[in-house]
RODO-2510 file (C-alpha; in nm, 4 decimals, decimal comma):
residues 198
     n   res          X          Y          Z
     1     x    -1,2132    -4,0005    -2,1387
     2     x    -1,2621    -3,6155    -2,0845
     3     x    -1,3810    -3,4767    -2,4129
     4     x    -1,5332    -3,1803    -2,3848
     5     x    -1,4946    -3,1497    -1,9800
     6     x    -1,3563    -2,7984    -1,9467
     7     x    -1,1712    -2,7139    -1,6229
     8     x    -0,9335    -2,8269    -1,4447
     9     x    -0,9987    -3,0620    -1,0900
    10     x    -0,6457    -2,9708    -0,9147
    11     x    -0,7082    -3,2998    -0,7307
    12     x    -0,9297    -3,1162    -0,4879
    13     x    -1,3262    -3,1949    -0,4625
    14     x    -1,5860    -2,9656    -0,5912
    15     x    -1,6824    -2,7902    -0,3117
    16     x    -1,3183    -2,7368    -0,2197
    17     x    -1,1832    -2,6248    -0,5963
    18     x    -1,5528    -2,4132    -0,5350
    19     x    -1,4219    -2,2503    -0,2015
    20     x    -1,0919    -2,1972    -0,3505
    21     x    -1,1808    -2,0292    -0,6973
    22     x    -1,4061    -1,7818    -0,5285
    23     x    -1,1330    -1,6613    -0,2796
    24     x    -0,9139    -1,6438    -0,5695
    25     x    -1,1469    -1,4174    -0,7398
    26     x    -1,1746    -1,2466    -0,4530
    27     x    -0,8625    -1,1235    -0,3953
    28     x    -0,7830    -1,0113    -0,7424
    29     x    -1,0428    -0,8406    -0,7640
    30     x    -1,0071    -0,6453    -0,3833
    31     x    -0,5984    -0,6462    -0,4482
    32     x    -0,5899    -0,6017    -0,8256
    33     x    -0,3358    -0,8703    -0,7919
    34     x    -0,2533    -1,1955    -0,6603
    35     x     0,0564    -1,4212    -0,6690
    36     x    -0,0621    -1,8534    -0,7582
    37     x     0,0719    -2,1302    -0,9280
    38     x     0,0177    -2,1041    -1,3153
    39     x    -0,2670    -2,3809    -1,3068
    40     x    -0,4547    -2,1661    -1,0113
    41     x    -0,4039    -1,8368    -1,2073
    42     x    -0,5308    -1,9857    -1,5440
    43     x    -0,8164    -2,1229    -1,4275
    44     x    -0,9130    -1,8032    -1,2105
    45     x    -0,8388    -1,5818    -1,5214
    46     x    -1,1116    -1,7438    -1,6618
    47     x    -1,3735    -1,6632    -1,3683
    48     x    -1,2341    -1,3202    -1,2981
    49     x    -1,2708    -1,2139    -1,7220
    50     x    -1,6245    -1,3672    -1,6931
    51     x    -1,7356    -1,2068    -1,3902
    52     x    -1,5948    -0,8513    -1,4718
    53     x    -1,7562    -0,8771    -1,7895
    54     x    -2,1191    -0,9466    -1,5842
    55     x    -2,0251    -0,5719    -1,4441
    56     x    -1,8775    -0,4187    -1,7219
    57     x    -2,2456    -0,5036    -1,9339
    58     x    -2,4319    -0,2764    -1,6485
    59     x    -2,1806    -0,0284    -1,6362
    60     x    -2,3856     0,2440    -1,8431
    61     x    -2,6593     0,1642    -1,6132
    62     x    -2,4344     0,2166    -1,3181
    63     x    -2,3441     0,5424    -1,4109
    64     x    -2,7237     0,6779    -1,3175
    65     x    -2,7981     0,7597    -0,9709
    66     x    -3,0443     0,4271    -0,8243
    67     x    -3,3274     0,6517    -0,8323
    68     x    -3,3110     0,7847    -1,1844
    69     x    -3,3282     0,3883    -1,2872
    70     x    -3,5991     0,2513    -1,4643
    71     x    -3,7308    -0,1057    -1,2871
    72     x    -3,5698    -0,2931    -1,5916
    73     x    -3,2644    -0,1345    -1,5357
    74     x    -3,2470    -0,2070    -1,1733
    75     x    -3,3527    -0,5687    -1,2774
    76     x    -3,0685    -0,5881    -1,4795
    77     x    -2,8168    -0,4247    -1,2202
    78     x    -2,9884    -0,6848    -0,9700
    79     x    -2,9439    -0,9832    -1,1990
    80     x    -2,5482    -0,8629    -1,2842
    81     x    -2,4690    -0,8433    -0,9169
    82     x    -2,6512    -1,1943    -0,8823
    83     x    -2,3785    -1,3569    -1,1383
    84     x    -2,1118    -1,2138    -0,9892
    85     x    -2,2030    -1,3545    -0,6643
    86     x    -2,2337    -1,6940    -0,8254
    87     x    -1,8521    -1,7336    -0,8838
    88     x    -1,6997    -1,4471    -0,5827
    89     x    -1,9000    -1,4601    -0,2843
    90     x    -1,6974    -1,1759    -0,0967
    91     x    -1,9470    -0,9289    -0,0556
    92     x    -1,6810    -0,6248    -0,0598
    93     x    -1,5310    -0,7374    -0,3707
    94     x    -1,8549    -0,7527    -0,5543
    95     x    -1,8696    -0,3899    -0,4328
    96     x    -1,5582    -0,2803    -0,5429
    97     x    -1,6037    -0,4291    -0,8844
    98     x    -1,9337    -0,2717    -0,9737
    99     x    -1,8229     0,0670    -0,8023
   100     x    -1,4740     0,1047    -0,9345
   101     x    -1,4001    -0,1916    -1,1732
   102     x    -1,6892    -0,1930    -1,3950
   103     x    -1,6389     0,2041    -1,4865
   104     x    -1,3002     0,1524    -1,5588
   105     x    -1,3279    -0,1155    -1,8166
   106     x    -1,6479    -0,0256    -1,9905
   107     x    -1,4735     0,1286    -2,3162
   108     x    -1,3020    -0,2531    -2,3244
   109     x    -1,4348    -0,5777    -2,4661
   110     x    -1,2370    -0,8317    -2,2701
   111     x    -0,8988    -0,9323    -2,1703
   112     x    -0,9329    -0,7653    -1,8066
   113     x    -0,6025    -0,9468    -1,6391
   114     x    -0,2580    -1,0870    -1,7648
   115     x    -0,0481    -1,3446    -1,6340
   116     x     0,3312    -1,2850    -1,5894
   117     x     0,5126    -1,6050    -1,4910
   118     x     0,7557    -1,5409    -1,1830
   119     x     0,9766    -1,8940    -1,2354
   120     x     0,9780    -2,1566    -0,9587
   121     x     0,8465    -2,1361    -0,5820
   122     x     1,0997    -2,2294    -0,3501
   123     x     0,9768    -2,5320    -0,1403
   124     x     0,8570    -2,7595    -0,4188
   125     x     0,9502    -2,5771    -0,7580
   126     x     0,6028    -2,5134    -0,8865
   127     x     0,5539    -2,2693    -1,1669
   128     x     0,4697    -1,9567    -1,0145
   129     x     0,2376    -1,6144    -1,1674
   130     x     0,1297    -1,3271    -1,0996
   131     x    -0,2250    -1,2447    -1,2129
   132     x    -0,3015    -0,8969    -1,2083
   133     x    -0,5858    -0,6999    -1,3427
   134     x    -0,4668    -0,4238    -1,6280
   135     x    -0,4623    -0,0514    -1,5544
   136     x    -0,7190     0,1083    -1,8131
   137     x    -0,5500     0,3625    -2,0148
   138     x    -0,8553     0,5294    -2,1248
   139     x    -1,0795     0,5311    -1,8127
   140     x    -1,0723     0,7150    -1,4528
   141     x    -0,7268     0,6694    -1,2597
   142     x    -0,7252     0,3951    -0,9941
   143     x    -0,7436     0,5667    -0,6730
   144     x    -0,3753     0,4508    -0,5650
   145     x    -0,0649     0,6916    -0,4645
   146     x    -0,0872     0,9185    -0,7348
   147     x    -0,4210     1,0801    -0,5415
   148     x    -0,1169     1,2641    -0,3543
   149     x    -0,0110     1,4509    -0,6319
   150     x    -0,3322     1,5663    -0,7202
   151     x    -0,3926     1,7246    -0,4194
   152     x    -0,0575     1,9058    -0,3916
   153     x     0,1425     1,6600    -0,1359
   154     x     0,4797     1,6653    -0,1318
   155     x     0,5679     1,2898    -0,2846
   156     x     0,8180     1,1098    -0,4732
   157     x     0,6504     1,2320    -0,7969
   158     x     0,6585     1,5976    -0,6762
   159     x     0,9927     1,6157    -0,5592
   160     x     1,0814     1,4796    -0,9246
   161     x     0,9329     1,7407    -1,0923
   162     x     0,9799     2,0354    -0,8744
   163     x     1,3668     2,0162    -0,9670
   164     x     1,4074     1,7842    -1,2604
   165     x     1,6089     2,0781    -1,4617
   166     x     1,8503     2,1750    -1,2001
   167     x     1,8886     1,8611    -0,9657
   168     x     1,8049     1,6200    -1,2051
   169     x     2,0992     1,6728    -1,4397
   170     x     2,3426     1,7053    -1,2163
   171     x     2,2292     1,4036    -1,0200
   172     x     2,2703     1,1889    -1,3513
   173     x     2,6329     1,3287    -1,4543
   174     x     2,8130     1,1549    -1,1647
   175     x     2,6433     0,8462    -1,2443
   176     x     2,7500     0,8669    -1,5877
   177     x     3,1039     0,9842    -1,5019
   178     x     3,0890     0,6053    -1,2280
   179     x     2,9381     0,4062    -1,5031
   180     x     3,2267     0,4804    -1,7486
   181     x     3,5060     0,4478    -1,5176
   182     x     3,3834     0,1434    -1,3695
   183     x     3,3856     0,0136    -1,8213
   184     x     3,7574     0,1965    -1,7797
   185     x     3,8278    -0,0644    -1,4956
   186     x     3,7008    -0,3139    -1,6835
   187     x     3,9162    -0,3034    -1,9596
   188     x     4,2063    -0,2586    -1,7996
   189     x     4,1754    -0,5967    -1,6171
   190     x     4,0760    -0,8096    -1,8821
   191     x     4,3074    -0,7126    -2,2179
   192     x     4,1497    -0,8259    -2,5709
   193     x     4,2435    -1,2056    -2,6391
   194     x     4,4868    -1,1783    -2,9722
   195     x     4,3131    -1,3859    -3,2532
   196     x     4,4729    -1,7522    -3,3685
   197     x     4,6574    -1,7414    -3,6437
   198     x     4,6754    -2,0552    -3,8788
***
């Protein structure tokens, strides 16, 4: 019987299901998302949450510069960074999560990542998600392609809004004008079915 045994075994050893958690971890947290089987993604949901949180408790302490830290709150920065380690073992990730993650999700009390199923894998039709950690609303911007804007590159974003009153409206007409004589097309072909009469 396994009452009260939580986790799952994924018919892989300890040290194996160990290994593989901690890469797991790993790359969500370097890539901000990964792409697993549901069981995989479930299970490292649960480690990611728990280690982000370890981060997320330090994060007013983070904000200070190191030397502006009292020696408890260096302990406690020390000790955080220790847990982490525990469960991702990646010494860049670590990095990235108390240096960018842990910021971003201070104002938020859990509930770091979601799951989105993706159907069936190819090969051998297991259940396939993507686990991704979620954009914070409230906190500093990711540092992603939208830096570009910011500093005045011509981008996709730019280009948009540069001449979204003249180009953009005239852009959207034809594709209104296609879309409704494609529906004209349509109908033509396929005549309404006259109703039975009893």
């Amino acid at each position: 019987m396994r009452h009260r045994v939580a986790g799952l075994t994924l018919s892989r050893t300890s040290a194996h299901r160990q290994a593989l958690f901690s890469n797991l971890v790993a790359a969500l947290l370097t890539h901000e998302k990964i792409r697993t089987t549901d069981a995989k993604a479930k299970e490292t949901r649960r480690l990611a949450e728990r280690t982000i949180t370890w981060a997320r408790r330090v994060g007013d302490v983070l904000t200070k510069k190191a030397d502006r830290r009292t020696s408890e709150e260096a302990a406690r920065v020390v000790h955080a960074v220790r847990m982490a380690r525990r469960v991702c073992r990646d010494r860049g990730a670590v990095l990235k999560l108390f240096d960018e993650l842990a910021p971003r999700y201070l104002a938020r009390r859990g509930g770091y990542t979601r799951i989105v199923k993706l159907g069936q894998r190819p090969g051998d039709a297991a259940p396939m998600s993507l686990l991704e950690l979620i954009p914070d609303e409230g906190g500093p911007a990711p540092k992603g392609p939208d830096t570009s804007e910011a500093k005045g590159k011509p981008g996709k974003g730019s280009a948009k809004a540069a001449g979204s009153e003249t180009a953009g409206t005239s852009a959207k007409a034809p594709k209104a004008k296609k879309a409704a004589g494609t529906d004209e097309k349509a109908g033509a072909k396929k005549p309404a079915k006259p109703a039975k009469s009893k």
